[in-house]
C-alpha positions, 0 to 999 in steps of 0.5 A, a space after each residue: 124237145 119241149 120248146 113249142 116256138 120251135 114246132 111253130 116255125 117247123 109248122 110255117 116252113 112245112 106249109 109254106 115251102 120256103 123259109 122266106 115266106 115262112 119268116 113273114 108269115 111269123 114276123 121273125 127273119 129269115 136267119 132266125 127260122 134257119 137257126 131254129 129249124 137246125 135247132 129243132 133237128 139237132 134235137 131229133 137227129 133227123 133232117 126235117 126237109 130236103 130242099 128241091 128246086 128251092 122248095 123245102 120239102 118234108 122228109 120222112 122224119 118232117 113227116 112224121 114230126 107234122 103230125 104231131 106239130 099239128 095236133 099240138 098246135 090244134 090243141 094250142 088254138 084250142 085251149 088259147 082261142 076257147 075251143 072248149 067254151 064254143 066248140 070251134 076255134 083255131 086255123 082252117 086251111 081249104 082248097 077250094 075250086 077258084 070258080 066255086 070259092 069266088 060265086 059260090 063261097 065268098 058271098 056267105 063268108 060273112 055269116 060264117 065269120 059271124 058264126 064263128 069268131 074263133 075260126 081262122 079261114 084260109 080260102 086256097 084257090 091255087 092252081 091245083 087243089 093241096 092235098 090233105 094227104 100230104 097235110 098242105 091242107 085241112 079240107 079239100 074240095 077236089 073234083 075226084 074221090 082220092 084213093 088214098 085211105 088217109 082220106 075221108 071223102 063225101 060227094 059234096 054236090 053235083 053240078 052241070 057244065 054247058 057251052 056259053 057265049 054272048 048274043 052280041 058273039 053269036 049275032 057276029 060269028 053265027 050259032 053253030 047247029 051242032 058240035 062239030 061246028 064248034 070247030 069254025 068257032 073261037 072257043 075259050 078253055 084251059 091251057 092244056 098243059 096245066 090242067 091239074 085233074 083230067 076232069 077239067 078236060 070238057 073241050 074233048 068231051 064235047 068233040 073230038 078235035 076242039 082246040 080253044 084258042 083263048 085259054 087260061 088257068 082261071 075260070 074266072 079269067 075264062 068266064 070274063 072273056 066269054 061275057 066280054 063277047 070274046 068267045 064259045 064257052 063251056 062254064 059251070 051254071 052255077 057261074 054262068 046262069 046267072 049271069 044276064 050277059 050269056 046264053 046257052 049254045 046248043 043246050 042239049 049238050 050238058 057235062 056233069 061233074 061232082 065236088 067231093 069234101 076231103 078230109 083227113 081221118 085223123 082230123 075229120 072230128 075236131 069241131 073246127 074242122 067240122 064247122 068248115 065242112 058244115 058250112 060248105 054242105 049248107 053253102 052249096 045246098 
């Protein structure tokens, strides 16, 4: 197996999950990434994926293949973008928190792009953070240390979470007293069901029984209906206490929650990976 061509289509397909999206991504069709995909596995005498729900998922010879596809192709940005002359270059995939990327990130995203000409940046915000783990994503900032011991985990920074509405709100519905009176009150929070760490989970932490009544997956969603003057609230302050439009509501009630950078072992040291990783502990500092 020597055609490079074919590992990069094996790569597209494994971070993507679907052969569709892959093909856009390279600019090729859908016919000639199926071809290329049993060509690559004719070639190492294993399936590379097993298809679940319409999704292509690896299998475990997929698996061990991306290792190698990866490092080949780091190897490849390397040599092709100038790694060795500048020290970082190629593609960098992180999941990042939506809140975190959006007030936090994605106002320094100039200085970095200044910084490093060579670096390709994706910003993943999806519903549930990829895991590095699994190779969906390079860096990863999660809401918990992982177990797993593929991983390199650091405490990124803490932060703090507090009960937000606007005044135009609490002139109409009244200032609740204490945390049992939340629950006479419209509160804003995420959709139960689709929460994806346990960590998301402030309504219970705050008191027992709460229920929201506006929910959403978004953070951002949640903030702008809190702002809108729709609801009771509990958002990061690094969201919210800047905003002129909010409060605090019964400030003496904080949650404390950390961000931990995620990487995996075998990458951690690239200078690619390394420039990210910077960036974000300045960002956040």
């Amino acid at each position: 197996m020597r055609n490079w061509d074919d590992l990069r289509i094996f790569l597209a397909v494994a971070h993507s999950g679907r052969v569709a999206p892959a093909a856009r991504a390279l600019g090729v069709d859908a016919t000639t990434v199926a071809r290329r995909l049993a060509r690559l596995e004719g070639a190492m005498g294993a399936a590379l994926f097993e298809t679940v729900a319409g999704e292509r998922r690896l299998s475990e010879a997929g698996q061990a293949l991306l290792q190698h596809a990866e490092t080949i192709d780091a190897a490849i940005s390397a040599a092709s973008e100038g790694e060795v002359a500048t020290g970082a270059a190629g593609h960098v995939r992180l999941s990042v928190a939506e809140g975190l990327a959006t007030h936090v990130l994605a106002p320094r995203v100039p200085a970095f792009a200044a910084a490093y000409p060579r670096i390709r940046l994706d910003l993943i915000t999806a519903s549930g953070l990829l895991d590095p783990s699994k190779r969906e994503a390079d860096i990863a900032v999660m809401l918990a240390r992982p177990r797993n011991r593929q991983l390199i985990a650091a405490r990124l920074v803490d932060y703090r979470l507090r009960l937000y509405a606007t005044p135009g709100h609490l002139a109409a519905a009244g200032m609740p007293e204490t945390a049992a009176a939340l629950e006479r009150h419209v509160l804003a929070s995420y959709v139960p069901e689709h929460l994806h760490a346990p960590e998301l989970d402030y309504l219970s932490e705050v008191h027992d029984g709460l229920v929201a009544r506006l929910r959403s997956t978004s953070i951002n969603v949640q903030h702008a209906m809190i702002a809108a003057g729709a609801a009771i609230g509990i958002l990061p302050d690094f969201i919210a206490a800047g905003d002129a439009r909010l409060v605090p509501v019964l400030p003496h009630i904080v949650l404390h929650r950390a961000f931990w950078l995620v990487t995996h072992a075998d990458g951690q040291a690239t200078p690619r990976i390394q420039a990210v990783s910077s960036w974000l502990r300045e960002a956040v500092g």
